[in-house]
N, C-alpha and C positions, 0 to 999 in steps of 0.2 A: 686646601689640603692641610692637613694634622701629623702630625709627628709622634711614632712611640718614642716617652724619655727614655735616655737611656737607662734613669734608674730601675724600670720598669720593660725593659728588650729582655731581661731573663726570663721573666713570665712563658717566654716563649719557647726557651730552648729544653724549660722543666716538665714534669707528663701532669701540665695543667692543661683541663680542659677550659674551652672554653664554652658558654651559653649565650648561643646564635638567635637572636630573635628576628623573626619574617615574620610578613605578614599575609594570612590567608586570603581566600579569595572572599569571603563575604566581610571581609575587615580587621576579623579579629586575630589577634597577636598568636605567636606560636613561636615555641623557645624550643631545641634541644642542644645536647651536650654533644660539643664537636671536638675533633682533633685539630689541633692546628700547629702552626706557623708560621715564621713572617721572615721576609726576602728581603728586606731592607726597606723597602718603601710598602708592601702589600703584608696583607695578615690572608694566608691560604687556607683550605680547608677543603677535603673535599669529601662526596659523595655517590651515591650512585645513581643515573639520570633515572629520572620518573618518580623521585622521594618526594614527601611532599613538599621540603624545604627545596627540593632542586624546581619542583613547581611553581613555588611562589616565589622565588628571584626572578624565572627568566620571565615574572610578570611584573614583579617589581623590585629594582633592584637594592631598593633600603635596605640596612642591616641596622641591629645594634648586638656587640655583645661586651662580654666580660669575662674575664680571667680572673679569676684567683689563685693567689699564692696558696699551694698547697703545703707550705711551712707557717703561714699565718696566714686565716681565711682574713683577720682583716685589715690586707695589702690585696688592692686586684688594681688591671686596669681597664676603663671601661671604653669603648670605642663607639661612635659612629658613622655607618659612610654608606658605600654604595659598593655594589660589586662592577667591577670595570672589564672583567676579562671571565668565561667560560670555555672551559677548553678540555676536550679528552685527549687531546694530545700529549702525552707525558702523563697522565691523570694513573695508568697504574703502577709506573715508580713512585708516584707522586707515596700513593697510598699504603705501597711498601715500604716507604723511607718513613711515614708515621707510624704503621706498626712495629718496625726497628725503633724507634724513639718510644712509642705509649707500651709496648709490647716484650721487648729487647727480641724482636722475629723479623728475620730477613722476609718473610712474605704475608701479606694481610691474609687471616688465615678464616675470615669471615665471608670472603664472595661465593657469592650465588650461581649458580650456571645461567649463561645466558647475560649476566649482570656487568652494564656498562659504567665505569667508571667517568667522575669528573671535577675538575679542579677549579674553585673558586677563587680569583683575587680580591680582595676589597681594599678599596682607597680610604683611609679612614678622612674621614671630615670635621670630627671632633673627637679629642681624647680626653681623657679624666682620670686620675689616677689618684689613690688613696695608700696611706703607709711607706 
């Protein structure tokens, strides 16, 4: 297991996205731009179940991503790990606590009807950081 420095733990609390990369089902790589946060040992993020990134975890649960500082694009830091916990439990505070942070809005004001929320943790396994 990898450790965010602390020089690089603000990345986290700032409305930096971060760029999630999975991997699809016939192999090939697929990135999008997530919300995140991190709980002291896990970097979260979540989704809503059936996306395709929520499809290609719970088939493989590789990750890599990166942050950048949105004060200077070149400071980020980059992570790789695994997701270790999937869970809807808590998944739509979860998701209102980051549209309060990415948003300044008490409630994610994008769900869908019908639309199942879900929280990802990843253990990072290797970090890197630049700047």
């Amino acid at each position: 297991m990898a450790t965010i420095p602390d020089t690089h733990k603000d990345l986290f609390r700032k409305k930096a996205f971060a760029h999630l990369g999975t991997i699809n089902a016939d192999g090939t790589p697929q990135v999008t731009p997530v919300w995140v946060d991190f709980d002291g040992a896990h970097i979260r993020f979540n989704t809503a179940k059936g996306r395709v990134k929520d499809k290609n975890l719970r088939r493989n649960p590789k990750v890599a991503l990166a942050i950048m500082d949105p004060d200077n694009p070149y400071r980020y830091v980059r992570v790789s790990g695994r997701v270790v916990e999937v869970t809807e439990q808590g998944a739509d505070q979860h998701i209102d606590a980051l549209a309060q942070k990415y948003l300044g809005q008490d409630r994610y004001p994008f769900r869908q009807p019908g639309e199942v929320r879900v929280t990802y943790k990843i253990l990072p396994d290797k970090v890197g950081t630049q700047g």
